[in-house]
C-alpha positions in Angstrom: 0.0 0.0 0.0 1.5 3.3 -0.7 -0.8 5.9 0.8 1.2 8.9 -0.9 -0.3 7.7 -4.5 -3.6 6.0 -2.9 -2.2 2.6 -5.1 -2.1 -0.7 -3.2 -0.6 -4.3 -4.9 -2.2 -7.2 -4.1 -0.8 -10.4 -5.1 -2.5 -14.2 -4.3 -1.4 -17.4 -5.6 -2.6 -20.9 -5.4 -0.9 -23.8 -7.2 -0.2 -22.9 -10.4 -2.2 -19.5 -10.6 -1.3 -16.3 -9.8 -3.7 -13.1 -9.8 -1.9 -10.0 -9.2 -4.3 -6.7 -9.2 -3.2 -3.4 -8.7 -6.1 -1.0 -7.0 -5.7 2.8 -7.6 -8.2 4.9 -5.1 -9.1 8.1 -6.6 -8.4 11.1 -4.3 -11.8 11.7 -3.3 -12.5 8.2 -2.5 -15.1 7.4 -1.0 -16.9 10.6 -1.2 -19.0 11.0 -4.2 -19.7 7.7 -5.6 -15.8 7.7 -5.8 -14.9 3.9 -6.9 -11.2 2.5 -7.0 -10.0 1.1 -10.6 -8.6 -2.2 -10.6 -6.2 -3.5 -13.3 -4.7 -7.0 -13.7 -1.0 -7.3 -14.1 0.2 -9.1 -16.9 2.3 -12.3 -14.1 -2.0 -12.6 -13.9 -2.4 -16.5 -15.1 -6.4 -16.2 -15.2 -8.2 -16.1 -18.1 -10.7 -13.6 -19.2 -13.6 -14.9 -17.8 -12.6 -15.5 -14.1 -11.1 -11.8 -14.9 -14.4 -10.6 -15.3 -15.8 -12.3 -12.3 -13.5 -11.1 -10.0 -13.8 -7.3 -11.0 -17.2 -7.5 -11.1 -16.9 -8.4 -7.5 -14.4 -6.2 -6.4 -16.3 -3.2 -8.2 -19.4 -4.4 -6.5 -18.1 -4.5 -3.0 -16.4 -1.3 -3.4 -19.6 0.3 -4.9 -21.7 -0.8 -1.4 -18.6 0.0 0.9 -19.3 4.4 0.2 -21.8 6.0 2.6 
């Protein structure tokens, strides 16, 4: 987490996959509908649909975490 550029690396791997995402928090998160981006790294060994799941998720659970 660096809290100077509001960016935070998280990495998970299990067996042979690896999911790396980087989440960037806009500055006015989480006032006004603010929502972080999320980007997959390319060391990400997931295809495109699981992908999709996961930032669906992630954008979801974001979205219901600002007041």
């Amino acid at each position: 987490m660096n809290a100077g550029t509001r960016c935070c690396t998280v990495k998970v791997s299990s067996g042979f996959h690896v999911v790396t995402v980087v989440i960037n928090f806009p500055s006015h998160y989480p006032m006004g509908n603010a929502t972080p981006s999320f980007d997959f790294t390319a060391e990400s060994s997931i295809d495109i649909a699981t992908k999709s799941k996961l930032l669906k998720v992630c954008v979801s659970y974001y979205g219901n975490q600002i007041p």
